[in-house]
N, C-alpha and C positions, 0 to 999 in steps of 0.2 A: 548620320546613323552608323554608319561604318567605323569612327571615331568610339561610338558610344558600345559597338558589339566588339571591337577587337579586344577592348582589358577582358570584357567575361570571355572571352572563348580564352584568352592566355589563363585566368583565372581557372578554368575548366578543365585545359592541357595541364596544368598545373597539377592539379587534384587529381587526375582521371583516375590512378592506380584508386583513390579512396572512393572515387563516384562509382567506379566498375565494382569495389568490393561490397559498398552498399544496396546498389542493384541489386545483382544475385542475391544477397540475403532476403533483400525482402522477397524476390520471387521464389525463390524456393521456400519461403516461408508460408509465402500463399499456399503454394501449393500444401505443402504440410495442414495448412490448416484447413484444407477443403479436404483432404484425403481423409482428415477426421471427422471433420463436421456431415458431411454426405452420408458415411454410411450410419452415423449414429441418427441420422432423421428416421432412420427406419428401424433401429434396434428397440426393444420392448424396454419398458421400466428406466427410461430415460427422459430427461424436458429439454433436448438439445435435436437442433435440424430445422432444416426448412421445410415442412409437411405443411401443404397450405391447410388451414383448420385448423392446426393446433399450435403455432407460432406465439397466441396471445395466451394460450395455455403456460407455454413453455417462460414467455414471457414474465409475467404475471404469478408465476405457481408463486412466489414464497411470499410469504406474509408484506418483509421486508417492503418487496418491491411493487406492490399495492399500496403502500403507504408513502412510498414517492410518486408512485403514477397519480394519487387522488389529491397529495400535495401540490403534484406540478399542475394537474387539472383545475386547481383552488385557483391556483396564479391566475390564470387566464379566464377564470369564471365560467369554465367549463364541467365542473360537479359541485353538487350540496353537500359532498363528503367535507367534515371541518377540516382544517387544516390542522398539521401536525408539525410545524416548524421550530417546536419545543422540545421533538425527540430526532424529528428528521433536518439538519439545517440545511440552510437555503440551496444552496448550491446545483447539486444534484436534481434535485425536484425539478428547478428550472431551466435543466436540458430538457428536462424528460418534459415538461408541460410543454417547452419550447417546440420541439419535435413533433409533439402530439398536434398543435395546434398548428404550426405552419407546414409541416409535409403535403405536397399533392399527391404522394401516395398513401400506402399502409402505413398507417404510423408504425407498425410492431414491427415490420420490417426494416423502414427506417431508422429505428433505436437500435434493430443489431447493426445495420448496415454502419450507423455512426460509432457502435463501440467497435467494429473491428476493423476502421479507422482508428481509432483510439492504442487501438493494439498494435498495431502496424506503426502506430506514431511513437509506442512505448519502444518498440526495437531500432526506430530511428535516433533516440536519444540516447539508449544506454552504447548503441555503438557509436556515435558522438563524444560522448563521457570517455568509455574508453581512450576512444583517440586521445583527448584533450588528456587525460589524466596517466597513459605510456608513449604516448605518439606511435603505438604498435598495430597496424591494421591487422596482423593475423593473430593478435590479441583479440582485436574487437569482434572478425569473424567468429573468433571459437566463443568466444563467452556470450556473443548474442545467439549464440546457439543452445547454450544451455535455458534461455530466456523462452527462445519461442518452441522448442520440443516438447515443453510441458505442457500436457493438456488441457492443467486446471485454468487458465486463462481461457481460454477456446473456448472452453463449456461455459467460463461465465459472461461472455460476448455474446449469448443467447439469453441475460434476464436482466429484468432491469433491475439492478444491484451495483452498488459503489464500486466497487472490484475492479473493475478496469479501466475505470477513470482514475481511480486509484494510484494503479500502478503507471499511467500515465502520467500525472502529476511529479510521484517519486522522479519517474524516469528525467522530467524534465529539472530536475531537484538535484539528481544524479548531473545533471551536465553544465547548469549553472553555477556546481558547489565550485567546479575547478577555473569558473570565466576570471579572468586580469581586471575585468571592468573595477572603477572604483565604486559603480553603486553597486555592487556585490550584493554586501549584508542584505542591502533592502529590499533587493530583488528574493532572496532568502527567505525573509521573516516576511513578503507577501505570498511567497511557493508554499510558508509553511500555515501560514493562514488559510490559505485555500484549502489546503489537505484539513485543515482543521474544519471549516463550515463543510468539510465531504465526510468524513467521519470524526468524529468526538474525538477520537480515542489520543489524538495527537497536541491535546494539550498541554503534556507533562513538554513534549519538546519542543513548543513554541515556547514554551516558559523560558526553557534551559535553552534557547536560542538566542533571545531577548536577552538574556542574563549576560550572556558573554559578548552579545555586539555590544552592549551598552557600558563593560566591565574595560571591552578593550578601545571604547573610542572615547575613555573617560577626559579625552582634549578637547574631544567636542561639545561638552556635556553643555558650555555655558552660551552656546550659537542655539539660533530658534530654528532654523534651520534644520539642525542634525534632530531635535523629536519632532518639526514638522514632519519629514521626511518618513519617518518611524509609523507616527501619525496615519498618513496614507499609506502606506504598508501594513496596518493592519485594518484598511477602509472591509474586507471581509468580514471580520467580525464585528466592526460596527453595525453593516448592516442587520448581518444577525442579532445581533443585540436589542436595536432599533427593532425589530419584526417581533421579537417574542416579546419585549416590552408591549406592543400595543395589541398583540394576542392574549396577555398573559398578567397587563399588568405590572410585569418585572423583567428584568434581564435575562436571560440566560443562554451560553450555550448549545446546553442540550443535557435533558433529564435521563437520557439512554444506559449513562452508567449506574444510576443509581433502582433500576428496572433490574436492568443485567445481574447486577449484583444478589438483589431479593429473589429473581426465579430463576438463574441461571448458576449458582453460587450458595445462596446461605440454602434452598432448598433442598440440594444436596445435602452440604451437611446435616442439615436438622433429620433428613430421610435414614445418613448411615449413623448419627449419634444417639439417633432416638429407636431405629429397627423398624421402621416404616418403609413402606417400598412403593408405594402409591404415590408417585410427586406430584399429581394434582390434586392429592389431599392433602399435601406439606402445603403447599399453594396457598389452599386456604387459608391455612392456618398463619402462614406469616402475613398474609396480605396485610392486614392493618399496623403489623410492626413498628416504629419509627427506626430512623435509621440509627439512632445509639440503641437500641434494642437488638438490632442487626449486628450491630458492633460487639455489642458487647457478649452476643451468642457464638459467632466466632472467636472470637478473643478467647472465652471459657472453652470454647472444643478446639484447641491449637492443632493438635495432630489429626484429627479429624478435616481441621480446614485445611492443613499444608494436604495430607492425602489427595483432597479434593481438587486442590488447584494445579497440584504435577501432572495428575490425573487429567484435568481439564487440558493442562498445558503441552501435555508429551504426546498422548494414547488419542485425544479427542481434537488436535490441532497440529500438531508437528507430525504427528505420524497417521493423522489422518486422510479421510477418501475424499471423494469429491459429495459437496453439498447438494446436486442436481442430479447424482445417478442413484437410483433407487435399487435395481440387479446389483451387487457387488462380483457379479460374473462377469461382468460388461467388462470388455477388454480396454477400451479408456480408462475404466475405473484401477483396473490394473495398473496400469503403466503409471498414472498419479500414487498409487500406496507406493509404491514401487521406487519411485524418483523421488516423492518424498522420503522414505525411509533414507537413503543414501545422501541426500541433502542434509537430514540429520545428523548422519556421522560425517560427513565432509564440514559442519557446523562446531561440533565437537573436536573434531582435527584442528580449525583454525581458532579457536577460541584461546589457546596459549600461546599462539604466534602470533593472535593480532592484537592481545593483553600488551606482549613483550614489544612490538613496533612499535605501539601508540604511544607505550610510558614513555619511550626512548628519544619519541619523535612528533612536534608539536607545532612546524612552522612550515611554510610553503602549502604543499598537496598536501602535506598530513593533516593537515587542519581538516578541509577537504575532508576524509578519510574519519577524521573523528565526527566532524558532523553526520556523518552517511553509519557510521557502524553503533553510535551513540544512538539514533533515533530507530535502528532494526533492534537493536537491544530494548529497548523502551517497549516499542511495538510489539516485540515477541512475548515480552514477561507480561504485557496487558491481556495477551489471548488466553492464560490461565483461568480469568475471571468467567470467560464464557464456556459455553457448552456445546455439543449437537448443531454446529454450524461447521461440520466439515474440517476443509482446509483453506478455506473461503477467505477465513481471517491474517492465516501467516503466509499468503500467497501472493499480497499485495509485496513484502519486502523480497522479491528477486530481484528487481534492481539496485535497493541499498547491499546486498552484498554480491553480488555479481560485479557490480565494479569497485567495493572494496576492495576482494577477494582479487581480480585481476592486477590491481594497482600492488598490491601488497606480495604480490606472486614474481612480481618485473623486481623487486626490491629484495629476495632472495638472496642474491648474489652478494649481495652488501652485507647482510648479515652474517653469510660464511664469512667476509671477511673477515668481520669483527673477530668474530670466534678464533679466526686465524692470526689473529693480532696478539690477542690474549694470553691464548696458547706459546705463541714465541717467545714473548714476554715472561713467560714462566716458566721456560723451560732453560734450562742456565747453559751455558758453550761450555 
């Protein structure tokens, strides 16, 4: 026994500067995060808190998240509500049935109790990542701080909504971009599957994931092995696929973007091209549309539709409030406009620096580095299409740039050099 405890406790002494700095973060993060969530159980015009009686309120309020509870309820044959595995994929639905059906307590308390595990597990990863991508602990301190001070995570740890599984996932996406391991990719393209059967939206970069492991391991192309491999790496979307096929008849994803698009999107427009202001009467009116009908109505109102989508994407998402507080006096709500607005322009700041890195730099951690700022870029220009959900939607990508942003920050110094190389080089003796 003593054999088998002496490598871990050297393993331990080893580490402790990193196990001591990971502790304290999380405990004082705890604490951060009760010192918000307590006194909002009791603030007016908010669905966040532990008030016994209204947790399943809180739970429950938004549409969304009724529609994964009555999905995950389908699984276990626990409701007659039909299932929706066509708009909601699998994934999600079946923590939440999971939960519901095996807790021996409150289930509604149990679903926050396990997302803010979830959250706790997102700050143990990106400061993981960190490490792995500067070897800088007081790197990893300051930037998982930027992570867990934001409140809009914390408020969405109270609904049952993707959001923090979400970021969970990233996080974990975040720490595996930078592993040695050689099954890398595949670990990858199953991280980025899963984010895909949790929300749609992350199609465009499992495409463009698949594209380039398969681009750059063109040695392997003729071993059964390297698409076996591949193969169960995306057993995620098989199953999804497998599910709405025998719901539906056909394959699919998920029909959410093409929803999104007609009442979130072309309504808009049609409301400011045509001078209508009643969007439940735009509603109706496109409801039967086809979707080259759709197309092709945008298309004809170009400025109209770009207005619409800056709009959607700047004012209604990047500079947006929280999706769960109804008071916009509510001091949480604050501090989220507020940390959003400045994350904005710290996004703008680095958007020519991390242009200029990335052209420059393309092998080792940078790769790393392109997959993580590649897929927040993606993410971000998709939040355009939606509407009236807050910050909900661009609050998932703090960890793809939060540890960009750190990684690319330690690399600084190299860049002066550059410039200092240049400069000698052109200035004559």
């Amino acid at each position: 026994m003593k054999k088998k405890v002496a490598p871990l406790w050297k393993k331990i002494e080893e580490n402790r500067h990193f196990l001591v700095a990971l502790a304290i973060t999380l405990v004082v993060a705890t604490f951060y995060y009760f010192a918000w969530a307590i006194p909002q159980t009791y603030a007016e015009s908010t669905h966040i808190g532990f008030e016994e009686g209204r947790m399943d309120n809180h739970i429950w309020w938004a549409s969304d998240a009724r529609d994964y509870r009555d999905t995950g309820d389908n699984f276990f044959g626990n409701t007659e509500e039909e299932t929706i595995l066509y708009r909601r994929p699998w994934l999600y639905p079946l923590i939440v049935g999971a939960v519901r059906n095996f807790t021996p307590i409150d289930p509604d308390y149990s679903l926050w109790g396990l997302q803010l595990i979830f959250w706790l597990a997102s700050i143990v990863f990106i400061f993981l990542a960190i490490i792995r991508a500067t070897g800088k602990i007081w790197l990893a301190l300051l930037a998982t701080v930027v992570f867990w001070t934001h409140p809009s995570p914390i408020a969405l740890t109270f609904h049952g909504m993707t959001e923090v599984f979400n970021i969970l996932l990233l996080s974990i996406l975040a720490f595996f971009v930078f592993s040695k391991n050689k099954q890398k990719d595949y670990w990858l393209i199953f991280l980025m599957s899963l984010l895909l059967v949790t929300k749609p939206t992350y199609q465009v970069q499992l495409v463009i994931l698949l594209l380039y492991i398969i681009i750059k391991s063109f040695k392997k192309w003729q071993t059964v092995r390297f698409w076996g491999k591949i193969a169960l790496a995306l057993i995620p979307i098989w199953i999804q696929l497998l599910l709405t096929w025998q719901i539906l008849g056909y394959a699919i994803i998920s029909d959410v973007a093409g929803v999104t698009l007609k009442y979130w999107t072309l309504t808009r427009v049609y409301a400011r091209a045509e001078g209508v202001s009643n969007l439940p009467e735009v509603a109706t009116v496109v409801e039967t549309w086809t979707r080259e009908e759709e197309l092709d109505y945008l298309l004809n109102n170009k400025k109209v539709t770009f207005s619409v989508y800056v709009n959607n994407l700047v004012k209604e998402s990047l500079l947006a409030d929280s999706y769960i507080i109804i008071d916009k006096d509510n001091s949480m709500d604050i501090v989220i406009m507020t940390l959003n607005k400045w994350h904005l322009y710290l996004h703008l700041l680095m958007l020519p620096l991390m242009g200029y890195m990335l052209i420059f730099n393309r092998k080792g951690k940078w790769e790393a580095i392109w997959i993580l700022y590649l897929t927040l870029l993606i993410q971000t220009l998709a939040t355009g299409v939606s509407s009236d959900q807050g910050d909900r939607l661009m609050i998932t990508g703090l960890p793809l740039w939060i540890v960009s942003y750190s990684f690319v920050f330690t690399k600084l110094k190299s860049l002066g050099g550059g410039v200092s190389s240049v400069a000698d080089e052109s200035v004559p003796s």
